[in-house]
C-alpha positions as a Markdown table, in Angstrom:
| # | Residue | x | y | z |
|---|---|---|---|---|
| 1 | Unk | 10.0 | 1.7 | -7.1 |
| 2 | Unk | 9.1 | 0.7 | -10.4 |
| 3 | Unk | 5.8 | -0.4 | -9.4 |
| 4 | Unk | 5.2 | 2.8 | -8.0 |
| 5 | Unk | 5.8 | 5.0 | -10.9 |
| 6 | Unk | 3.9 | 2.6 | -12.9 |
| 7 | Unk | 1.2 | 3.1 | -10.9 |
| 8 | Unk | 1.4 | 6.7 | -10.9 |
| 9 | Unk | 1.3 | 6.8 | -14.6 |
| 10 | Unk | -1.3 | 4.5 | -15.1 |
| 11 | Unk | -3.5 | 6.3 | -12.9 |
| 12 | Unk | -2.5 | 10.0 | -14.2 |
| 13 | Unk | -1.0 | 10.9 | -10.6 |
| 14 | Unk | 1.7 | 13.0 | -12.0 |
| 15 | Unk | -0.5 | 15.6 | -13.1 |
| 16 | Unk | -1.7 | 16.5 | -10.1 |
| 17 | Unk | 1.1 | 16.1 | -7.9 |
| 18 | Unk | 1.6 | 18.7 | -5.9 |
| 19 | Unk | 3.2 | 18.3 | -2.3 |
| 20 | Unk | 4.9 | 20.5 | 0.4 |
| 21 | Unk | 7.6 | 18.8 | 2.3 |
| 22 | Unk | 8.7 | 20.5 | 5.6 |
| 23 | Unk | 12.1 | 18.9 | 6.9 |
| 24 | Unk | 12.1 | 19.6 | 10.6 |
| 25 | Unk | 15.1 | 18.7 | 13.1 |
| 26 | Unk | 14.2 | 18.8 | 16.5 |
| 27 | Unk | 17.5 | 19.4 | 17.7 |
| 28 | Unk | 18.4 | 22.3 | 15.7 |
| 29 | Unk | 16.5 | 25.9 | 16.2 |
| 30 | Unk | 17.0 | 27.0 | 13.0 |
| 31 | Unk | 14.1 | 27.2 | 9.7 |
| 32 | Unk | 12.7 | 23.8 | 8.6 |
| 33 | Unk | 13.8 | 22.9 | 5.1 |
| 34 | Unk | 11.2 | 23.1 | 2.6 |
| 35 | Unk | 11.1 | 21.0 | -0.7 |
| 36 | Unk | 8.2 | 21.6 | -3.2 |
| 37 | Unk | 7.4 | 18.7 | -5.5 |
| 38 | Unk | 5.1 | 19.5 | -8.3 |
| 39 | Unk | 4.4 | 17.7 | -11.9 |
| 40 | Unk | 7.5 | 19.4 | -13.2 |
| 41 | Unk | 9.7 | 18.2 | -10.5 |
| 42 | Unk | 8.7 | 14.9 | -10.1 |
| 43 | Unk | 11.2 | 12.9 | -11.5 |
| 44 | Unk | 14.1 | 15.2 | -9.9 |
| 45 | Unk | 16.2 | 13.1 | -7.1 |
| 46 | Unk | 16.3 | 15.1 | -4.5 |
| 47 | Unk | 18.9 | 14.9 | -1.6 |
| 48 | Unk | 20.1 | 17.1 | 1.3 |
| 49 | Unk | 22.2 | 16.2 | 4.4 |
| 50 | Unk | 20.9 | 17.6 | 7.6 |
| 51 | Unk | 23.8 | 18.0 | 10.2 |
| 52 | Unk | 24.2 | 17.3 | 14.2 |
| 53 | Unk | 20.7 | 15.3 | 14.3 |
| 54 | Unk | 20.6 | 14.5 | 17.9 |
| 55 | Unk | 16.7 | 14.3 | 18.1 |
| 56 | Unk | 14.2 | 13.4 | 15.7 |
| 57 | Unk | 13.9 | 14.4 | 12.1 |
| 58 | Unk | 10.0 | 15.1 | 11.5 |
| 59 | Unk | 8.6 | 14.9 | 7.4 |
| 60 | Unk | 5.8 | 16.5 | 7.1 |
| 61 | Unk | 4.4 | 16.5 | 3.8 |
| 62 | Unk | 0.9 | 17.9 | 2.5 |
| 63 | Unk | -0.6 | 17.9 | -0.8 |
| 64 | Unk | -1.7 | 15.5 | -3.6 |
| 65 | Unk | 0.2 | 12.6 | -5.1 |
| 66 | Unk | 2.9 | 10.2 | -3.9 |
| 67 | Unk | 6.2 | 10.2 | -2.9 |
| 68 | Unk | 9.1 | 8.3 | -1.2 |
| 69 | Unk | 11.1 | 9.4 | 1.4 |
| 70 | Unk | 14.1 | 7.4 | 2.5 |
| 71 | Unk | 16.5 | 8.2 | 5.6 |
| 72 | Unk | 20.0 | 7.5 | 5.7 |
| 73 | Unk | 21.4 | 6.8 | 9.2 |
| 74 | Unk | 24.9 | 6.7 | 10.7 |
| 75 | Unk | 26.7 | 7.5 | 13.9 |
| 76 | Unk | 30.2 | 6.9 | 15.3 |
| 77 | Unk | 32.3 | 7.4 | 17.8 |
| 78 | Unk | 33.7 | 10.6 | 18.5 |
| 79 | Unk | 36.5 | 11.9 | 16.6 |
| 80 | Unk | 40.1 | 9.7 | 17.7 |
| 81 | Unk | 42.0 | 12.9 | 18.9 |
| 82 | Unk | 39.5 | 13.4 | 21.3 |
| 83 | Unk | 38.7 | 9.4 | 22.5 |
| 84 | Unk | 40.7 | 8.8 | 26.0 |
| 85 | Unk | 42.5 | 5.6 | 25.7 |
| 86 | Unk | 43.2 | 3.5 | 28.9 |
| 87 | Unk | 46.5 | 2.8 | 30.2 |
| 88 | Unk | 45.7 | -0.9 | 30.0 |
| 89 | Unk | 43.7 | -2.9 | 27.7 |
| 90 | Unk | 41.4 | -4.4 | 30.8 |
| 91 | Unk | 39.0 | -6.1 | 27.6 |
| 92 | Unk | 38.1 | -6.9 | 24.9 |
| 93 | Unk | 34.7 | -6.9 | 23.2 |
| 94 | Unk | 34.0 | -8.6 | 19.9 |
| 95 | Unk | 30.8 | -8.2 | 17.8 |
| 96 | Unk | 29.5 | -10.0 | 14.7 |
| 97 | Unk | 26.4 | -9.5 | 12.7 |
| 98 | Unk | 24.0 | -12.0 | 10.8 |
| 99 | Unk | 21.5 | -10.6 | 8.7 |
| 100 | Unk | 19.3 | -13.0 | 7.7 |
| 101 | Unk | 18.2 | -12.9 | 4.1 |
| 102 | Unk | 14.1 | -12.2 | 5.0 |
| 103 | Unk | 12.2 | -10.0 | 2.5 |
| 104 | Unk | 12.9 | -6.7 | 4.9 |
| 105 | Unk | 16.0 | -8.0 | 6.9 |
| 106 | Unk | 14.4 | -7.5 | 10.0 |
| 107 | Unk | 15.7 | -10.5 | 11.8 |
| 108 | Unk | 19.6 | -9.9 | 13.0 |
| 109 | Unk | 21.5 | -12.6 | 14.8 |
| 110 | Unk | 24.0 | -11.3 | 16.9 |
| 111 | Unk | 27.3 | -12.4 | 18.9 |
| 112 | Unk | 29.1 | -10.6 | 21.5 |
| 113 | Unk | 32.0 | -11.9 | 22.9 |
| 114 | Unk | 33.7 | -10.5 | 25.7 |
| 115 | Unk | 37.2 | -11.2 | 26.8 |
């Protein structure tokens, strides 16, 4: 990130940044979400939540200059009231993660035991 806005101030990117972001969620019929970043905005943090994403989530951005996008993820199980529980506990499944320390984490090491 640092790199980055080095860059952009080395090579005078932040004065003519100007870039249309369009936010679209497949599942969801309603407006796309908009976000204009211009020299004047740059340095804002922006940060929205979009709810009920059951699709995809298409970015679409056109302009000049550069920006970073990054996309939160996580799911669950339905909410507890509503989870049917067994009359017996037939199983038992237990999970464990290994992330292994690669520049990107992209390597995962994992163990399932069923019982």
């Amino acid at each position: 990130m640092q790199a980055l806005a080095e860059y952009s101030f080395r090579a005078r990117l932040r004065d003519v940044t100007n870039i249309d972001c369009t936010f679209e969620v497949t599942s969801q019929p309603v407006t796309p979400l908009e976000v204009k970043i211009t020299n004047e905005s740059l340095s804002t943090y922006h940060s929205f939540e979009l709810e009920n994403v059951w699709g995809h989530v298409n970015l679409m951005a056109k302009g000049s200059g550069q920006a970073i996008a990054q996309l939160e993820v996580s799911w669950g199980v339905d909410v507890l009231g509503f989870i049917e529980q067994p009359h017996k506990k037939y199983f038992e499944l237990d999970v464990w993660e290994k992330y292994h320390q690669f520049r990107n984490k992209s390597i995962i090491t994992t163990t399932v035991c069923a019982k």
